[in-house]
N, CA and C atoms as an extended XYZ file, in Angstrom:
291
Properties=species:S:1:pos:R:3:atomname:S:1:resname:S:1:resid:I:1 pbc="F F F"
N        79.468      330.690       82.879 N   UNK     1
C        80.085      330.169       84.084 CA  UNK     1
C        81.357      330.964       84.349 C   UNK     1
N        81.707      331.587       85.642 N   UNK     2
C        82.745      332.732       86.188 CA  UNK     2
C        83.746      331.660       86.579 C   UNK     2
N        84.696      332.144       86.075 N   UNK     3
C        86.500      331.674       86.937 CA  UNK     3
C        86.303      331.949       88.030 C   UNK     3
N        86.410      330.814       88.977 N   UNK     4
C        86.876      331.718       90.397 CA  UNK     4
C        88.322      332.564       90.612 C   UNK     4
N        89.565      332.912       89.612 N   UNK     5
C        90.515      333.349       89.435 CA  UNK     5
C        89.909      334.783       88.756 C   UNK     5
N        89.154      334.699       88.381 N   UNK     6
C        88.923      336.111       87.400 CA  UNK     6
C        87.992      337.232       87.901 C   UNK     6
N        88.250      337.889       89.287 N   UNK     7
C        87.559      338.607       89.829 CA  UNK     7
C        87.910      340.081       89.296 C   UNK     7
N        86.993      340.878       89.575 N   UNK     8
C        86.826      342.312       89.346 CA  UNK     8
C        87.568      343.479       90.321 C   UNK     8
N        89.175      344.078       89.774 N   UNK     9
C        89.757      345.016       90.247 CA  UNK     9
C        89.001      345.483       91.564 C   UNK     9
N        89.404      345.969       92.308 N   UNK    10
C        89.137      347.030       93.128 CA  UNK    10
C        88.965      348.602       92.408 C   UNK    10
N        87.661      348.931       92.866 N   UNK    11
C        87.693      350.483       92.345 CA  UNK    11
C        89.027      351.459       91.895 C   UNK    11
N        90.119      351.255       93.263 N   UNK    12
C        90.985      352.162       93.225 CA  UNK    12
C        92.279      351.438       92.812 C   UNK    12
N        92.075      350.415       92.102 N   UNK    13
C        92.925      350.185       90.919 CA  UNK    13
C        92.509      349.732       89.144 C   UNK    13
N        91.538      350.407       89.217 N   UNK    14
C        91.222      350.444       87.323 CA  UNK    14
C        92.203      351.796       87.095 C   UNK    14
N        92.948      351.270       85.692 N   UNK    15
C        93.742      352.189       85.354 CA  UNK    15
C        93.324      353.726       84.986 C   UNK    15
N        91.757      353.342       84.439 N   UNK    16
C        91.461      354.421       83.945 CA  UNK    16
C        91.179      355.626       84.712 C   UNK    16
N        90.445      354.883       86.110 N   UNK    17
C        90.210      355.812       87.211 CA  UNK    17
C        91.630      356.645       87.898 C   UNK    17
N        92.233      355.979       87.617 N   UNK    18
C        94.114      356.245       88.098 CA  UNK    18
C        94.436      357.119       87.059 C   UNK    18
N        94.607      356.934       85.968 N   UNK    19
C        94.764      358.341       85.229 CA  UNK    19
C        93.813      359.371       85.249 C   UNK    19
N        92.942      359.571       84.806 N   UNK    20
C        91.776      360.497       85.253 CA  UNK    20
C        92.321      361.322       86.997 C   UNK    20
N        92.466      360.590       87.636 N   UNK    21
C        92.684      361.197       88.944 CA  UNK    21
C        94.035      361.598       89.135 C   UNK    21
N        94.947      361.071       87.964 N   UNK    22
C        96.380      362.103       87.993 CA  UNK    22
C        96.096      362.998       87.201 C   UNK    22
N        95.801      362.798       86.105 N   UNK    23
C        95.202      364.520       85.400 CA  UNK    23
C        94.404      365.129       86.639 C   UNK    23
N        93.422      365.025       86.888 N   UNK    24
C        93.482      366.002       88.374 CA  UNK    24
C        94.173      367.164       88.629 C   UNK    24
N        94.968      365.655       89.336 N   UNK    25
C        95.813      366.324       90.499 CA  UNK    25
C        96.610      367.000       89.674 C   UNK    25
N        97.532      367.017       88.448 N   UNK    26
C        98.433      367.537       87.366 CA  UNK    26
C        97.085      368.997       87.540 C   UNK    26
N        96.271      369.131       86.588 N   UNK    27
C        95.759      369.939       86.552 CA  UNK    27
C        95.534      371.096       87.633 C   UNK    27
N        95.057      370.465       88.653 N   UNK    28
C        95.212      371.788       90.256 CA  UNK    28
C        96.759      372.198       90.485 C   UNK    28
N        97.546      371.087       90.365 N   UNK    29
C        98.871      372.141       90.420 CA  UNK    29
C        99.444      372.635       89.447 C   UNK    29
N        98.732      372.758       88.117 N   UNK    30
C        99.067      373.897       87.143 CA  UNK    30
C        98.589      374.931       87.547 C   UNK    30
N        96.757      374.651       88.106 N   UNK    31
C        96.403      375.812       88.138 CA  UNK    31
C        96.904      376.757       89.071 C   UNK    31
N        96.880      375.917       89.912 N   UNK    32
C        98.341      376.880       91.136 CA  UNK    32
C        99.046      377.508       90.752 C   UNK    32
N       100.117      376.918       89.905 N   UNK    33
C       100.955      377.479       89.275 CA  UNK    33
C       100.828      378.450       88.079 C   UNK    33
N        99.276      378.935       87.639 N   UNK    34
C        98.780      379.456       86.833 CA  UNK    34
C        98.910      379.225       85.281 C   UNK    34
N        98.809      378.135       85.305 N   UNK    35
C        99.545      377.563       84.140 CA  UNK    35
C        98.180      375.886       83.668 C   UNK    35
N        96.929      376.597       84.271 N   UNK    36
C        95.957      375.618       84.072 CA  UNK    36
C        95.477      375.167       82.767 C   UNK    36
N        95.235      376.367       82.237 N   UNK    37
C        94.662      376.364       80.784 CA  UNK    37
C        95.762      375.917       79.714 C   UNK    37
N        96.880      376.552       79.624 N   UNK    38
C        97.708      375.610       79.045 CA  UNK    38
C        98.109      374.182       79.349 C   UNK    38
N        97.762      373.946       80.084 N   UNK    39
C        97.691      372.437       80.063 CA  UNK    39
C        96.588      371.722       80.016 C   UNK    39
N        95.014      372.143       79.805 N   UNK    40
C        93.931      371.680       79.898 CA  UNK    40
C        94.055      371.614       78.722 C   UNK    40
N        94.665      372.922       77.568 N   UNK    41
C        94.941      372.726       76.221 CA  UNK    41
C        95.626      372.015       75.655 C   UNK    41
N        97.191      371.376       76.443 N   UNK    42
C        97.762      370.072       75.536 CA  UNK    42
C        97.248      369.127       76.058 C   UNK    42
N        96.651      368.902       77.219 N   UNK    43
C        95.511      367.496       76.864 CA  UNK    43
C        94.303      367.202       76.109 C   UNK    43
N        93.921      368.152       75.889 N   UNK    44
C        92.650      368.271       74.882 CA  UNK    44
C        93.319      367.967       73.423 C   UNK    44
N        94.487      368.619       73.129 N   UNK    45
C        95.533      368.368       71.904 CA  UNK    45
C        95.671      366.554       71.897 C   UNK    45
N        96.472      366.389       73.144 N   UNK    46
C        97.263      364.734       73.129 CA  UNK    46
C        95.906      364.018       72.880 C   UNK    46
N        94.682      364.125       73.782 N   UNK    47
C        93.521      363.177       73.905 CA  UNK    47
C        92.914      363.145       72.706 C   UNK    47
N        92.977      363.973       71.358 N   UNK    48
C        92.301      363.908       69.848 CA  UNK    48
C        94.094      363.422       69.376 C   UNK    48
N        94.886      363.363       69.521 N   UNK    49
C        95.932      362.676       68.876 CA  UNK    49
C        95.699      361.255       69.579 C   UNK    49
N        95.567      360.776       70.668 N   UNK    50
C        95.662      359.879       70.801 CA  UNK    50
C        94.018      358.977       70.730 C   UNK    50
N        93.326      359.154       70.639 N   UNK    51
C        91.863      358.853       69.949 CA  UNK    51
C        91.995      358.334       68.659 C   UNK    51
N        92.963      359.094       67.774 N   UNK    52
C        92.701      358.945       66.129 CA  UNK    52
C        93.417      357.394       65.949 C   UNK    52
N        93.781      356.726       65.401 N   UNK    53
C        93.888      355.469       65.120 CA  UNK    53
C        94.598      355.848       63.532 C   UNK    53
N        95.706      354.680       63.173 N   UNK    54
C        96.357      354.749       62.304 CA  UNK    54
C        95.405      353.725       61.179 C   UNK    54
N        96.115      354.136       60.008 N   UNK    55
C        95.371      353.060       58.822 CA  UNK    55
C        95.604      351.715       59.271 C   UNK    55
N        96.735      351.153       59.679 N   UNK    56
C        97.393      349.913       59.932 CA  UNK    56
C        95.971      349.303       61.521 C   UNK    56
N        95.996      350.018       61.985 N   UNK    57
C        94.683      349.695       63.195 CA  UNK    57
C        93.146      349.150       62.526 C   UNK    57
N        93.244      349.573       61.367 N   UNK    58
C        91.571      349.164       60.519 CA  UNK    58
C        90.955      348.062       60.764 C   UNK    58
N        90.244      347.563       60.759 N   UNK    59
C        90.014      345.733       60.624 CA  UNK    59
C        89.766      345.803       59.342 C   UNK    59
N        90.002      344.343       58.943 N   UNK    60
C        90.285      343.981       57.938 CA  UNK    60
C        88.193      344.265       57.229 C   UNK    60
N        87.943      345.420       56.049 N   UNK    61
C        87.175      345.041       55.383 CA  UNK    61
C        86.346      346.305       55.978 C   UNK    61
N        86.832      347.318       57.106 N   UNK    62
C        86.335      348.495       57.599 CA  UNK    62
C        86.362      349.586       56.558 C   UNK    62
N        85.452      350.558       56.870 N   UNK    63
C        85.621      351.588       55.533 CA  UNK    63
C        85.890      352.578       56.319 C   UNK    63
N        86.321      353.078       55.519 N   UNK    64
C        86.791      354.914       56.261 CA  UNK    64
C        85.508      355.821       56.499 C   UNK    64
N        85.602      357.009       57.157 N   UNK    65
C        84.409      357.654       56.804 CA  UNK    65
C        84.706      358.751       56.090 C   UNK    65
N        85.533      358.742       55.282 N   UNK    66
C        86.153      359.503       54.220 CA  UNK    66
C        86.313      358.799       53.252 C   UNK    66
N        85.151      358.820       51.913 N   UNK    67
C        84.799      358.008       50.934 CA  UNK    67
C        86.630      358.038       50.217 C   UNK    67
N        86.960      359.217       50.135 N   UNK    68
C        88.114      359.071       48.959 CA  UNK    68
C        89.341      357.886       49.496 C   UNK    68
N        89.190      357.563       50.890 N   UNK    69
C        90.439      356.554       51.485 CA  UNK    69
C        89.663      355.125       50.869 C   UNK    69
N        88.230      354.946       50.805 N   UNK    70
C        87.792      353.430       50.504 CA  UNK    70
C        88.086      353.315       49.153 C   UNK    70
N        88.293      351.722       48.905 N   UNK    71
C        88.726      351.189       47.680 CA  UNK    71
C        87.096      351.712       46.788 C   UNK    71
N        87.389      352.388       45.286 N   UNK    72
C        86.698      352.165       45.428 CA  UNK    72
C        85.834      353.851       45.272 C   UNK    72
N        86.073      354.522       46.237 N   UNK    73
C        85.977      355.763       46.677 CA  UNK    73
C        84.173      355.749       47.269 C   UNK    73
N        84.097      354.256       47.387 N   UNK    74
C        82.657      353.605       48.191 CA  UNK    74
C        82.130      354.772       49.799 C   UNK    74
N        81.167      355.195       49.645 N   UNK    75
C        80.799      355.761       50.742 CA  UNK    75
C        80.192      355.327       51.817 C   UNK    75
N        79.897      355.214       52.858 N   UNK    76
C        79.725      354.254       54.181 CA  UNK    76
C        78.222      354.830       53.932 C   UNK    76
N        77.238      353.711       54.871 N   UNK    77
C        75.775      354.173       54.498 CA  UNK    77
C        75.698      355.358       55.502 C   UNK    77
N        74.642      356.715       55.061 N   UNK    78
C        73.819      357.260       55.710 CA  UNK    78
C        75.042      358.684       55.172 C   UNK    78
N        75.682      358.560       54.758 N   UNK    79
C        76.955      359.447       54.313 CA  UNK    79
C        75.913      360.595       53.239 C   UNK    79
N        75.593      362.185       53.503 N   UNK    80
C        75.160      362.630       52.747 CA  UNK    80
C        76.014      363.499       51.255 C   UNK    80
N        75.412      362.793       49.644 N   UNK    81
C        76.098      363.300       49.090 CA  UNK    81
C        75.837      364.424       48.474 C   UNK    81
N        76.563      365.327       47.679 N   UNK    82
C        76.663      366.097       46.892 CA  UNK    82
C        74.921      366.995       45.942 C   UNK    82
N        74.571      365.289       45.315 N   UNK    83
C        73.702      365.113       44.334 CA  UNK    83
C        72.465      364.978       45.530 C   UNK    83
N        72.318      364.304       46.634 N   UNK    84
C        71.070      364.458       47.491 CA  UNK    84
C        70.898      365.514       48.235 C   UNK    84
N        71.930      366.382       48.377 N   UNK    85
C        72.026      367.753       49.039 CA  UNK    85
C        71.567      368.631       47.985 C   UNK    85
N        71.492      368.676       46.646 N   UNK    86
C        71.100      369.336       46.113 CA  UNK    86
C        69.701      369.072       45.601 C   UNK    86
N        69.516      367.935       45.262 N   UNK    87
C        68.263      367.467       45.163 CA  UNK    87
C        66.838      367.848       46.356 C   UNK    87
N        67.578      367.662       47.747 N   UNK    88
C        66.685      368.416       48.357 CA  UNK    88
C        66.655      369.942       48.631 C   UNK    88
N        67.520      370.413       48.330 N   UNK    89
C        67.210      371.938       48.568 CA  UNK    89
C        66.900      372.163       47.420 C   UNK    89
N        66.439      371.936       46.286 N   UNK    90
C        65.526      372.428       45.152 CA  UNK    90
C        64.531      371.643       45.323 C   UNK    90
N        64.068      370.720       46.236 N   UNK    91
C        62.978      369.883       46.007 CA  UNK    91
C        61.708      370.579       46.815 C   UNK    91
N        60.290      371.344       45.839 N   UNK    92
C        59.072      372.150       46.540 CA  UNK    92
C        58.589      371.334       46.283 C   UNK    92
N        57.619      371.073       47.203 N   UNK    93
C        56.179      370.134       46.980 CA  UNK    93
C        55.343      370.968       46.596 C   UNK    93
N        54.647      370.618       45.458 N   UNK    94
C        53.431      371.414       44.422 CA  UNK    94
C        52.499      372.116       45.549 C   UNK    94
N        52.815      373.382       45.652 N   UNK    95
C        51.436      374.073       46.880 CA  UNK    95
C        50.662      374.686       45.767 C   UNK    95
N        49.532      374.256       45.751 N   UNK    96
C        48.237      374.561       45.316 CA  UNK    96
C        48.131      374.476       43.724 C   UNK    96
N        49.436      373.295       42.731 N   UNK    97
C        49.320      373.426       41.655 CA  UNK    97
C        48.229      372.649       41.058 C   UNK    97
């Protein structure tokens, strides 16, 4: 059952669409200014800094996907190790023994 108070933004105010469309516009007047690529490059920089997430952000009972940070040094499933990487590249199936 919908709030009648809780309606859905207007297109041209979701924030996300609003940033996206100032990078833009930032971007064409670098490139103007010839100065595009260096700045396509510190956003590509800021946008993987700001993506990554601190330890303190975890939920409680999340594992890393870097076995050596889990208690434990526990590996998350589907994680390939060491001993199965080697196991299959020496592993021949008997041809014609």
């Amino acid at each position: 059952q919908a709030h009648p108070d809780t309606t859905a933004a207007p297109l041209w105010a979701r924030p996300l669409l609003l940033k996206v469309l100032l990078w833009a516009v930032l971007l064409a007047l670098f490139a103007e200014l010839e100065l595009g690529l260096p700045y396509f490059v510190l956003s590509l920089l800021y946008w993987m800094y700001a993506g990554t997430r601190s330890p303190a952000e975890r939920r409680r009972g999340e594992l890393s996907a870097y076995s050596v940070f889990n208690p434990g040094c526990a590996a998350i499933a589907g994680t390939l190790t060491a001993e199965q990487l080697e196991r299959e590249m020496y592993y021949r199936p008997s041809a014609g023994r």
